[in-house]
C-alpha positions as CSV (number, residue, x, y, z in Angstrom):
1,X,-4.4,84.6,-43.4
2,X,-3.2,88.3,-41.8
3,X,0.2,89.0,-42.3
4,X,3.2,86.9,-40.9
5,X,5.6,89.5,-39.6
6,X,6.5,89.0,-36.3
7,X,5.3,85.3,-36.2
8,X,7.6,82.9,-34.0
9,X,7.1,79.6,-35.8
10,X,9.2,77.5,-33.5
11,X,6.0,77.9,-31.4
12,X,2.1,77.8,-32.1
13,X,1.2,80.6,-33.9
14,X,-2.5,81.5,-32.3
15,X,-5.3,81.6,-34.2
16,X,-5.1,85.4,-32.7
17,X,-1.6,86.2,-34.1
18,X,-2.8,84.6,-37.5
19,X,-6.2,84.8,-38.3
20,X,-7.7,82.9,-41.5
21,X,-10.7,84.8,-43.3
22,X,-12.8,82.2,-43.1
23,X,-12.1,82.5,-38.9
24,X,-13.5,86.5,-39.1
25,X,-16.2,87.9,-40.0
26,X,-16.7,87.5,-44.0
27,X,-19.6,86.6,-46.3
28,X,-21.4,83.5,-47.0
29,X,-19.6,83.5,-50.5
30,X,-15.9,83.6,-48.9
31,X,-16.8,81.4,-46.6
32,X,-17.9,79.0,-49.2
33,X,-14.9,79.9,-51.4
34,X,-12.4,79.1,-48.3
35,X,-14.3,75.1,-48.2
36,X,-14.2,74.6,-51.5
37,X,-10.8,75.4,-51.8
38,X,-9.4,73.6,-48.5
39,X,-11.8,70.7,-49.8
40,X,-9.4,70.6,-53.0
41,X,-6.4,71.2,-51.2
42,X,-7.2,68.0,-49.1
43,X,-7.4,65.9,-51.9
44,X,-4.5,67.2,-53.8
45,X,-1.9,66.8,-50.9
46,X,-4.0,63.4,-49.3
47,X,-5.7,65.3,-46.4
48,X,-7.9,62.3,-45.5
49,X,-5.6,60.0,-45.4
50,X,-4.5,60.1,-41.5
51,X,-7.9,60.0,-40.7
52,X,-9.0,56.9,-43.0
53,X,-5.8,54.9,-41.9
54,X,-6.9,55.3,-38.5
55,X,-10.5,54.3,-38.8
56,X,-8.7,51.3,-41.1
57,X,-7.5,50.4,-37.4
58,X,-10.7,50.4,-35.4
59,X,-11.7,47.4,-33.4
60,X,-12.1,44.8,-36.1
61,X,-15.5,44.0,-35.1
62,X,-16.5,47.5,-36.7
63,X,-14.4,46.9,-39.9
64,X,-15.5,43.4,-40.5
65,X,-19.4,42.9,-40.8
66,X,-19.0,39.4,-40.9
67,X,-17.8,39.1,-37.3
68,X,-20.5,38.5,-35.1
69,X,-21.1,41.3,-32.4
70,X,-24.1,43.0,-30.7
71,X,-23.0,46.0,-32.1
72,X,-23.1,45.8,-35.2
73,X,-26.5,45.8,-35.2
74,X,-26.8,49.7,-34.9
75,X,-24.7,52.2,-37.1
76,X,-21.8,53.5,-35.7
77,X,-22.1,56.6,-34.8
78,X,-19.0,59.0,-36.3
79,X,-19.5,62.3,-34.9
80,X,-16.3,65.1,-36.7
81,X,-16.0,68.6,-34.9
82,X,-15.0,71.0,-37.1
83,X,-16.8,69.4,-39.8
84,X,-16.5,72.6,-42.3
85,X,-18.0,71.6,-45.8
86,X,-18.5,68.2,-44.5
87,X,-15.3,66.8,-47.4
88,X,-14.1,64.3,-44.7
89,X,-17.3,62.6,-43.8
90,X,-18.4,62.4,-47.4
91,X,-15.2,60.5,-48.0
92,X,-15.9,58.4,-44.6
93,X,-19.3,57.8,-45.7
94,X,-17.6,55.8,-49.0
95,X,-15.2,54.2,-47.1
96,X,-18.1,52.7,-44.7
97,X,-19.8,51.7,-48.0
98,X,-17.0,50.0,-49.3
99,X,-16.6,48.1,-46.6
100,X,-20.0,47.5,-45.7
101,X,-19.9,49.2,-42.3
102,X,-23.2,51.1,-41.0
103,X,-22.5,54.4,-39.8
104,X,-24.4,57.2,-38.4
105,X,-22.6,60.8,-39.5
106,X,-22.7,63.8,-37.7
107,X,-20.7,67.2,-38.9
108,X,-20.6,69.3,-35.6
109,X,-19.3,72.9,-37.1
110,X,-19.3,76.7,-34.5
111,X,-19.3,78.5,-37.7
112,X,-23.4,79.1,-39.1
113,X,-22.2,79.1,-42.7
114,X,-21.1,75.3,-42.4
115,X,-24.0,73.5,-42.4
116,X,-25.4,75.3,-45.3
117,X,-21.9,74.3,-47.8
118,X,-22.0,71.3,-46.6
119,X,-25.6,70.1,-46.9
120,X,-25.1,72.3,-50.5
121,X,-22.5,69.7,-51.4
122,X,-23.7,66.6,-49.6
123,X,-26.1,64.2,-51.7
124,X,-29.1,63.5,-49.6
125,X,-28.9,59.8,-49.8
126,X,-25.9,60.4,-47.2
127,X,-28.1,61.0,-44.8
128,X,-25.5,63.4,-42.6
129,X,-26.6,65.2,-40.3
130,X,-25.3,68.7,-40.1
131,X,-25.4,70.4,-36.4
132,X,-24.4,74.5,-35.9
133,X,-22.8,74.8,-32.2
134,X,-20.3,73.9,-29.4
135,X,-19.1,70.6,-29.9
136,X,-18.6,70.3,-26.4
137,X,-22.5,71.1,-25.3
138,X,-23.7,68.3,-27.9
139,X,-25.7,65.9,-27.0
140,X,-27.3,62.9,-28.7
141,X,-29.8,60.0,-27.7
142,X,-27.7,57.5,-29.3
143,X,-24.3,56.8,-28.2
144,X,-21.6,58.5,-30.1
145,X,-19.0,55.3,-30.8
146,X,-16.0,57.5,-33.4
147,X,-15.3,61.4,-33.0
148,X,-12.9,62.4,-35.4
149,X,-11.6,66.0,-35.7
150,X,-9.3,67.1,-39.2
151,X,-7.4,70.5,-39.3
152,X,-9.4,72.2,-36.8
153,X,-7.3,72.4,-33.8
154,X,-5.5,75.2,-35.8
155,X,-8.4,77.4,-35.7
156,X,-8.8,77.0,-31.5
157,X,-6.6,78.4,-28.4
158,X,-4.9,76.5,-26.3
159,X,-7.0,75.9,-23.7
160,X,-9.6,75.3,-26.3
161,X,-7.8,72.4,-27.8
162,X,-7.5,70.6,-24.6
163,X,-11.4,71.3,-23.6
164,X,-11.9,70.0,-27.2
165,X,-9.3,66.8,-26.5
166,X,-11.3,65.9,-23.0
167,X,-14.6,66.2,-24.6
168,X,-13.7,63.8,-27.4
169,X,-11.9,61.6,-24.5
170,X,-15.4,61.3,-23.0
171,X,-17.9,61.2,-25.3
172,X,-16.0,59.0,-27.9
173,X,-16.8,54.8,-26.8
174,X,-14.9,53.3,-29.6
175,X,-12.1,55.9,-30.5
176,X,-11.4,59.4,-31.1
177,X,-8.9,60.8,-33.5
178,X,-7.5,64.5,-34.5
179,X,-4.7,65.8,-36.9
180,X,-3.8,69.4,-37.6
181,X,-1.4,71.2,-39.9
182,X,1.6,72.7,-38.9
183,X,1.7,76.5,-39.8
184,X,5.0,77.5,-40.9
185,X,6.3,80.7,-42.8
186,X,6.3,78.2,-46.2
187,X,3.0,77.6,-46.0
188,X,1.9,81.0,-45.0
189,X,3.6,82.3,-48.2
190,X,2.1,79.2,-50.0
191,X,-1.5,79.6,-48.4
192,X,-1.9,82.7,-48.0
């Protein structure tokens, strides 16, 4: 992150008045460096947890395979924007095996370097699918049922969020869910 001075955090900092690295124009290697560390940072201070808890809470037809529904029948397909290294849907991916649940995965991420870290850190037998672009243009044969979205809003403008909010709205058949962090002078100083 830039500097902080003159940063009103009773409101929403912009991504504009408080750029990350990883948001500008820097290397493959930083950009890698900035995943793997958020990736640890999540699992040090429980980033997945708001995100598991609330897929815990789907219909229970999706939790429990032994309830008998049409549905079932296909994966469920769990599309995250903002997908970064791709840390949350590997953990979703081991929740869904725990539980016995079929899921499609999909990491939907603007930035090119994404993919790459993620695929990089992702065993094949996942089978995720990585996607470069605009979440909002994408388009898939099969029915997206989940779109989840973890400490990305952060990195979008206003109106960006709620383009972002009404595209998950619509796409989304089962559920969609988002969580952000809330930038503050601490975690600036923290963070960096």
């Amino acid at each position: 992150m830039g500097t902080n001075a003159g940063i009103e955090f009773k409101l929403r900092a912009s991504p504009r008045d408080l750029p990350e690295l990883m948001d500008g124009d820097c290397s493959f290697e930083d950009f890698r460096g900035c995943l793997r560390s958020l990736e640890q940072i999540n699992r040090w201070l429980l980033g997945y947890r708001p995100t598991l808890a609330w897929l815990k809470r789907l219909p229970p037809a999706l939790r429990d395979p032994a309830l008998p529904n049409l549905a079932l029948r296909d994966p469920v397909h769990i599309v995250d924007v903002g997908s970064g290294g791709g840390d949350l849907l590997r953990q979703i991916a081991g929740w869904a095996r725990r539980r016995g649940i079929a899921v499609q995965l999909t990491g939907i991420d603007s930035n090119p370097y994404a993919a790459r870290v993620a695929a990089e850190s992702t065993p094949k037998e996942l089978g995720i699918e990585w996607v470069t672009g605009n979440a909002l243009v994408y388009r898939r044969e099969k029915p997206v049922g989940v779109v989840v979205s973890s400490l990305t809003a952060h990195h979008l403008e206003d109106e960006e969020i709620v383009a972002l909010l009404r595209w998950m709205e619509a796409t989304a058949q089962v559920g969609w869910f988002t969580n952000d962090l809330e930038r503050s002078e601490r975690s600036c100083r923290m963070f960096g």
